[in-house]
C-alpha positions as CSV (number, residue, x, y, z in Angstrom):
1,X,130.3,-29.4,32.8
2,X,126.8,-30.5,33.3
3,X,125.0,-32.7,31.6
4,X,122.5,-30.3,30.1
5,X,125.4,-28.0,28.5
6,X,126.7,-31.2,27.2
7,X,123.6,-32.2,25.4
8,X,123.4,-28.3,23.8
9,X,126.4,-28.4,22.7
10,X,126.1,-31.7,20.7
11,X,122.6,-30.1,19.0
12,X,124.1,-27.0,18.0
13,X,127.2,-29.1,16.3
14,X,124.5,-31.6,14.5
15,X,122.6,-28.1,13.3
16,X,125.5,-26.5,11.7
17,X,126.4,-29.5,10.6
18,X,123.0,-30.5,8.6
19,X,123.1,-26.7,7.2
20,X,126.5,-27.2,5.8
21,X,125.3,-30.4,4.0
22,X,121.9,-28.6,3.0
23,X,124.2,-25.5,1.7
24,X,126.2,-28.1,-0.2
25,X,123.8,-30.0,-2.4
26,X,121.6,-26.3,-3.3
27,X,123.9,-23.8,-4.4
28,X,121.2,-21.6,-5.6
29,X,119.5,-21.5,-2.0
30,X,118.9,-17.9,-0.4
31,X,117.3,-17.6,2.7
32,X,114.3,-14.4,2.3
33,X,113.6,-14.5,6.4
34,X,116.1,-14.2,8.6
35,X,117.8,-12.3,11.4
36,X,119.3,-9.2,11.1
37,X,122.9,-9.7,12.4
38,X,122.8,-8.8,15.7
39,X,119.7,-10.4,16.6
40,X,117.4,-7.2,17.1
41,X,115.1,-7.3,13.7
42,X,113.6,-10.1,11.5
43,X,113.8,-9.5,8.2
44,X,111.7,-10.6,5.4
45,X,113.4,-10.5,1.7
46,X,111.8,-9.7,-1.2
47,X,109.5,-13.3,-2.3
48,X,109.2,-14.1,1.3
49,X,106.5,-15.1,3.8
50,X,106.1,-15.8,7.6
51,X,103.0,-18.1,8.0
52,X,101.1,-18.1,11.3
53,X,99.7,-21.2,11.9
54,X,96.8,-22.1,13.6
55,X,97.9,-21.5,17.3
56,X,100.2,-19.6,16.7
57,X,100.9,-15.8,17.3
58,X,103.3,-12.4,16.9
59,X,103.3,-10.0,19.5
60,X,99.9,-11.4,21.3
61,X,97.9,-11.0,17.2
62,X,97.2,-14.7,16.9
63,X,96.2,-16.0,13.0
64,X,92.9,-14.9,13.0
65,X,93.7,-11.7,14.0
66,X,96.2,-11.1,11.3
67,X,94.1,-12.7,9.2
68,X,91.9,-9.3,8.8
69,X,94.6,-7.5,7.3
70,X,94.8,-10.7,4.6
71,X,93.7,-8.7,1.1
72,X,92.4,-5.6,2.5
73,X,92.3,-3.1,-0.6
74,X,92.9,0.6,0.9
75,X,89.4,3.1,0.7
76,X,87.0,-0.2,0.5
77,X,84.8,-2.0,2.6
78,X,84.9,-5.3,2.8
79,X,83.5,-8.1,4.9
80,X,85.5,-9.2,7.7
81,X,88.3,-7.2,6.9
82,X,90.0,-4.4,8.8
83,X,88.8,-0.9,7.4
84,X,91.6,0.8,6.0
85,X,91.4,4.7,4.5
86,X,92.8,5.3,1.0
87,X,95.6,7.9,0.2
88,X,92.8,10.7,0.7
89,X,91.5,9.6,3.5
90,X,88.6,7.9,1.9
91,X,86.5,5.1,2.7
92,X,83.5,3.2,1.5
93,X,80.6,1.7,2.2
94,X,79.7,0.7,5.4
95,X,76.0,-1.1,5.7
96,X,75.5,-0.1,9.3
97,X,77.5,2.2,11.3
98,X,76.7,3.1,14.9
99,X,78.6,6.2,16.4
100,X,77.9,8.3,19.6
101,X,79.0,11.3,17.7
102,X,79.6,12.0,14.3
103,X,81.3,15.0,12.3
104,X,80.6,15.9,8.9
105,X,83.3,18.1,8.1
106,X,85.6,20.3,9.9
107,X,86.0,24.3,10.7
108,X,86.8,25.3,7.3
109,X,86.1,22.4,5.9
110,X,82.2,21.9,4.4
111,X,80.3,18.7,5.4
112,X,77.4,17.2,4.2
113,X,75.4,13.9,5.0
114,X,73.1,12.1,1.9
115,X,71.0,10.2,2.3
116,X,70.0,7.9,-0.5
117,X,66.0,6.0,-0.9
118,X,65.6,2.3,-1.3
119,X,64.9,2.7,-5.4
120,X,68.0,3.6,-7.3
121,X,68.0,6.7,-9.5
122,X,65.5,8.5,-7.4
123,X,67.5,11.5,-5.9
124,X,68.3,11.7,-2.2
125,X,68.2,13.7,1.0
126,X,71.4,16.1,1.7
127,X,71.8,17.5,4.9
128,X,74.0,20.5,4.5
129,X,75.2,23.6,6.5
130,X,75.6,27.6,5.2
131,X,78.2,29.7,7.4
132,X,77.3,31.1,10.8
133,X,77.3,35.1,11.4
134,X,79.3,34.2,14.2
135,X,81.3,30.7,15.5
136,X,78.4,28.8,16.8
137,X,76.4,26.0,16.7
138,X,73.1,25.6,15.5
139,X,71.0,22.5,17.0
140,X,68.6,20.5,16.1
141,X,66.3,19.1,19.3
142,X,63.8,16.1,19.2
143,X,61.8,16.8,22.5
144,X,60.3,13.9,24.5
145,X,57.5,12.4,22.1
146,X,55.0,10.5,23.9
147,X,53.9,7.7,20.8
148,X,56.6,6.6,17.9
149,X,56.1,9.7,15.5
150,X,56.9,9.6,12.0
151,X,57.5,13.7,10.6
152,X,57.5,14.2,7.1
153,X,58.3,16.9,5.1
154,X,55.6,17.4,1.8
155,X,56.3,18.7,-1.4
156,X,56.4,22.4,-1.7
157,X,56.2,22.2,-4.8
158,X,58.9,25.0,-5.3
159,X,63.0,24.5,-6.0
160,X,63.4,26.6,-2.6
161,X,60.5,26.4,0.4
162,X,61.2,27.0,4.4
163,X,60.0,25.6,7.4
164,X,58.0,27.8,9.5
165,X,59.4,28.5,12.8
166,X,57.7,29.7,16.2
167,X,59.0,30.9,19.6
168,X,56.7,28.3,21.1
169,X,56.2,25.0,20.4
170,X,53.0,24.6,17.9
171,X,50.5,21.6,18.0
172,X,49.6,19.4,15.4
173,X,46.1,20.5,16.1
174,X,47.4,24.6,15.7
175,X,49.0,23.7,12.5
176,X,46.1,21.7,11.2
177,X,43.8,24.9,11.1
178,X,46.2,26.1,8.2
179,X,45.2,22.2,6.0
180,X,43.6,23.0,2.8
181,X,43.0,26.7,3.6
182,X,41.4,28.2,0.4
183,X,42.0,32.1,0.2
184,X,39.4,34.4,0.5
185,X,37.6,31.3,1.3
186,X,36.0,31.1,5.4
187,X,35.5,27.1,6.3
188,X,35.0,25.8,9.5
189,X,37.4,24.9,11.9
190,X,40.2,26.9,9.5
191,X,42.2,30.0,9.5
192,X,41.4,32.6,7.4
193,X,43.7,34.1,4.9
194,X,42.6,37.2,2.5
195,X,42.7,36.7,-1.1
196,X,44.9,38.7,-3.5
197,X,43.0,41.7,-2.7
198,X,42.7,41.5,0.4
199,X,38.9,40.4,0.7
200,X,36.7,37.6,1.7
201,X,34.3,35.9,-0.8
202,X,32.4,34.0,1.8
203,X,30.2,35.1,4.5
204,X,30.6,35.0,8.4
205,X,29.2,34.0,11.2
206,X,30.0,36.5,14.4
207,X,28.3,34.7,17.6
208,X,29.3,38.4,19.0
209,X,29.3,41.9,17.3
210,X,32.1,42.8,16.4
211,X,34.1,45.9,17.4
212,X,36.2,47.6,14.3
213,X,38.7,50.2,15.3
214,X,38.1,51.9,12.2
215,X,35.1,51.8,10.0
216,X,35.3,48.6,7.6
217,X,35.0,49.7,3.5
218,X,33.2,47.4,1.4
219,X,32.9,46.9,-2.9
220,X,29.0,45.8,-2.2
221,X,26.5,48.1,-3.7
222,X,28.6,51.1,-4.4
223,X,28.5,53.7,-7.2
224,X,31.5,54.8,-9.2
225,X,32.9,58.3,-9.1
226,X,36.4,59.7,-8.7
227,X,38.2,61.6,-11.8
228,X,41.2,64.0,-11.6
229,X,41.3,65.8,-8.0
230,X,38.7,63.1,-6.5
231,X,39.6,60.3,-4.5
232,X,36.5,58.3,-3.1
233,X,36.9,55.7,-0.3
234,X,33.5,53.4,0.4
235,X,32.7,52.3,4.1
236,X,30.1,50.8,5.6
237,X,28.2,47.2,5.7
238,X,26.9,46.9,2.1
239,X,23.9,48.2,3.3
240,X,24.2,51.2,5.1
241,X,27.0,53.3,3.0
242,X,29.4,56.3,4.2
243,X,30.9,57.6,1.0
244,X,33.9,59.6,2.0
245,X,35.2,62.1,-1.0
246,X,39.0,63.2,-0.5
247,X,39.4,66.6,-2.8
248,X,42.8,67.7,-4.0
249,X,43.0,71.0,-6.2
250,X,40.2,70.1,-8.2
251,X,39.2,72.6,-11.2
252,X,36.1,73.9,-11.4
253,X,35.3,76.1,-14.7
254,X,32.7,78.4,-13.5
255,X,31.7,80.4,-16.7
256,X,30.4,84.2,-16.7
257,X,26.8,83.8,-18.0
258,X,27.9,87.6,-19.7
259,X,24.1,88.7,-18.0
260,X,21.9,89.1,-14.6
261,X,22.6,85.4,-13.3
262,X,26.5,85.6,-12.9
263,X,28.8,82.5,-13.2
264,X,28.2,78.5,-12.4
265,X,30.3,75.9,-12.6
266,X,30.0,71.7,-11.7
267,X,31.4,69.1,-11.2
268,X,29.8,65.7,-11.0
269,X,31.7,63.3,-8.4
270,X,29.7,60.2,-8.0
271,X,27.3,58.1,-9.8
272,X,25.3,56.4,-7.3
273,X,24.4,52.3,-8.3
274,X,20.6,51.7,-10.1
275,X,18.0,51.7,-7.5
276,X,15.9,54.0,-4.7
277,X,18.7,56.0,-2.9
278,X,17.7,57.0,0.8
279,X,20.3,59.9,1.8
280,X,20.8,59.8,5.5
281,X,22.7,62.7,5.5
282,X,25.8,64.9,3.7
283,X,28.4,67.7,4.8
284,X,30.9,68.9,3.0
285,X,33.9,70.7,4.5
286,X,35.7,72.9,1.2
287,X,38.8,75.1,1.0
288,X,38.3,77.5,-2.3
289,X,41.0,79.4,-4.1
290,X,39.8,81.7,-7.4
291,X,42.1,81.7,-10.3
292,X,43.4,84.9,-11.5
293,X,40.3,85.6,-13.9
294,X,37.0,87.1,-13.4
295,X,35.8,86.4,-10.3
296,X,36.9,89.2,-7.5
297,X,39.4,88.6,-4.9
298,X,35.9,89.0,-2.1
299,X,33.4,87.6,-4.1
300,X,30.7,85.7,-2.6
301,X,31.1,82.2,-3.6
302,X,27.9,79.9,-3.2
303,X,28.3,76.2,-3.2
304,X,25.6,73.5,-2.8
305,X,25.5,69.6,-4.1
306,X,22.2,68.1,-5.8
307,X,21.5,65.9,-8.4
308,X,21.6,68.2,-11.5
309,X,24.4,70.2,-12.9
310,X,23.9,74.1,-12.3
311,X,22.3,76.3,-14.4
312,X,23.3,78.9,-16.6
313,X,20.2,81.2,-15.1
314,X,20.6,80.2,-11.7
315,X,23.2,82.2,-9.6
316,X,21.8,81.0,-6.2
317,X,21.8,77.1,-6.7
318,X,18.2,76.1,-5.9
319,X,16.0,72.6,-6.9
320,X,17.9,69.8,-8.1
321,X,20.8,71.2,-8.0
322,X,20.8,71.7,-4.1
323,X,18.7,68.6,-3.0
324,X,21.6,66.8,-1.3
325,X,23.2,70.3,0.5
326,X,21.8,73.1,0.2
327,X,23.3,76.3,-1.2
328,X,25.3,78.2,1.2
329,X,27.6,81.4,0.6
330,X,31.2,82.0,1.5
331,X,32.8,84.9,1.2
332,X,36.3,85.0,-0.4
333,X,39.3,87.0,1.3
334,X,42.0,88.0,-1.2
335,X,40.4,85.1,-3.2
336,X,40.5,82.5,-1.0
337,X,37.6,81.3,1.6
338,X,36.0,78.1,3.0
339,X,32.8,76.5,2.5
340,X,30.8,74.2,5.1
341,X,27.2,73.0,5.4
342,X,26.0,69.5,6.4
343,X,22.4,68.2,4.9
344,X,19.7,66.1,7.1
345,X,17.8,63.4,6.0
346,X,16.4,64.1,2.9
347,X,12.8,62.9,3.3
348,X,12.0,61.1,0.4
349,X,14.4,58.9,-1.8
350,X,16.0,59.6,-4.7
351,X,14.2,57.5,-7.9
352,X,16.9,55.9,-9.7
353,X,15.5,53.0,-11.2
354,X,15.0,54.2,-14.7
355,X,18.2,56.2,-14.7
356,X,20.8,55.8,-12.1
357,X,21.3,59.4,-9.6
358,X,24.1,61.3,-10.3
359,X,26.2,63.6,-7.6
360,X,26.9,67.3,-8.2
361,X,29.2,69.5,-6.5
362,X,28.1,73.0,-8.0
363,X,28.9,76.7,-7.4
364,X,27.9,79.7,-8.4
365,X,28.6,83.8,-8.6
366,X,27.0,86.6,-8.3
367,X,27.1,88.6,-11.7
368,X,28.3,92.0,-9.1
369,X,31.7,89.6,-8.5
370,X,32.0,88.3,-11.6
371,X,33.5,89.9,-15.3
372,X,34.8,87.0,-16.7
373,X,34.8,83.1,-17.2
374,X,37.4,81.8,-14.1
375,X,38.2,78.3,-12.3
376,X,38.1,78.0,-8.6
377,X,40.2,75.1,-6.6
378,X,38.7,73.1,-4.0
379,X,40.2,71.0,-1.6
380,X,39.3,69.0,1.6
381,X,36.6,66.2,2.3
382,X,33.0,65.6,1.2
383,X,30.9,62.6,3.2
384,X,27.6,60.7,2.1
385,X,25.5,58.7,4.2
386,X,23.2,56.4,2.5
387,X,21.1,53.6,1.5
388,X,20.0,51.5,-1.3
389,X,16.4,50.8,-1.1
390,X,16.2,48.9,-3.9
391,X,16.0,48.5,-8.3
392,X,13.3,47.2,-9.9
């Protein structure tokens, strides 16, 4: 036997004896780590420690290392200590926290980021997401800026505003033309945006003419007319005025004078505004339909528009009450017929700054086609062309 065995031998003797001695004078003693029999498994009892001295190590986790796990309360951060989730899989709060990729959520499974101000109490940003039509992903791109850029997002000053979105990319200085915009308002250097009905309250400056598709309308310097069966629609300038009368079964009453001058009937469709009215020029283009009165089924019919209602004594429609068209005669077939004329400058203008001009559309009968009081229906277009010279 060498000497080496011989010297283990004797320290494995003095060990068991020392415990037996130890054993002897503490009766109570119970050892809370030791190892498992069979020398595969250290166990620690209930009450018991293993300390890690400085130096020391288990498994290659030296004291410091271990020492993270030292107090660690599951779900809660805490400084130099290992972060450890809670029973729901919750944990909080990191101060900084860098990622290369972060998921809120999960398929199924709703995410959202906040973000919270430097002031407490004072709400905060949360970055949510609603379902896709379809399983995709939306992205949101920061394109190369050229300059650190700061983007906010004002107050709408509504619970629920959107961001405006373009196919293109738009430029700060694009955008800007839409800053302080007033409705109805022009400025320079802004867009212009109609006002609630669909006008513009200030004037502009064209360094062209411009080229309307269709003629413009205007509300400057008109008249007022319309009524049951009459539908006028102002175009023009504000100076130079077309005023376009749409005509759906109107009713005339054209009443039997019982005598030599037939039957007349009118109906006023316009009251032009206070001043001296220059007629450029007037047609009228009229579908007629007698009722089932007194006036015969191929009566000559004789329409005209002027100034002045017709008279009771005049069945050919002269003066006043012709002085925008003059009286012409269609002849009805079965009742119905057509009338058309068109009325040239009228040399001099109408006075109408005492008492504004008024707009007839008259008709009359013969008394050979006429027995009895009757109504005729007219339909189609009447046109005005004119201007307003002037009130004083």
């Amino acid at each position: 036997m060498s000497t080496k065995s011989r010297n283990l031998i004797a320290a494995l003797a003095f060990l068991g004896a020392l415990a037996s001695v130890t054993l002897a004078q503490d009766a109570s003693y119970q050892t809370k780590v030791y190892v498992k029999q069979g020398g595969d498994e250290l166990v620690v009892a209930s009450g018991g420690a293993i300390t890690v001295e400085s130096g020391g190590a288990i498994s290659g986790l030296d004291s410091g290392e271990l020492g993270f796990l030292n107090g660690v309360t599951a779900g809660v951060c805490t400084a130099s200590k290992a972060a450890v989730v809670d029973a729901n899989k919750d944990f909080g709060d990191f101060r900084n926290l860098d990622a290369v990729n972060i998921d809120a959520g999960a398929s199924g499974t709703a995410g959202s980021v906040d973000v919270f101000p430097a002031t407490a109490l004072k709400g905060k940003l949360a970055i949510t997401k609603a379902n896709n039509t379809n399983d995709d992903a939306t992205t949101l791109t920061v394109d190369a800026h050229g300059q650190a850029t700061t983007v906010h997002i004002p107050d709408g000053g509504a619970a629920a505003s959107y961001v405006a979105q373009s196919t293109a990319a738009l430029t700060l200085a694009e955008v800007d033309v839409l800053d302080g915009v007033t409705p109805s308002v022009p400025a320079a250097n802004k867009a212009l945006v109609l006002g609630d009905s669909v006008d513009i309250a200030g004037p502009l400056t064209f360094s062209d003419a411009p080229i309307f598709e269709v003629a413009p309308h205007t509300s400057s310097g008109v008249g007022t007319g319309g009524g049951a069966g009459v539908t006028v629609t102002e175009l023009g300038d504000g100076i130079v005025h077309k005023t376009y009368f749409s005509i759906a079964a109107l009713s005339i009453s054209v009443t039997d004078s019982a005598g030599v001058n037939g039957g007349q009937g009118s109906q006023k469709i316009y009251d032009f505004p206070a001043g001296a009215i220059q007629v450029l020029g007037a047609s009228y283009n009229l579908s007629t339909l007698a009722g089932a009165g007194g006036i015969a089924d191929g009566a000559a019919l004789i329409g005209a528009l002027g100034t002045t209602a017709a008279a009771a004594d005049n069945s050919t429609l002269t003066t006043t009450e012709a002085d925008f068209i003059a009286s012409t005669t269609g002849t009805l077939v079965g009742g119905a017929g057509d009338l058309k004329k068109y009325g040239s400058l009228v040399a001099a203008a109408f006075d109408g700054t005492t008492t504004a001009v008024d707009l007839y559309l008259n008709l009359a009968v013969p008394d050979a086609d006429i027995s009895a009081s009757d109504t005729v229906e007219i339909n189609s277009t009447i046109e005005v062309y004119w201007v307003n010279l002037g009130d004083f």
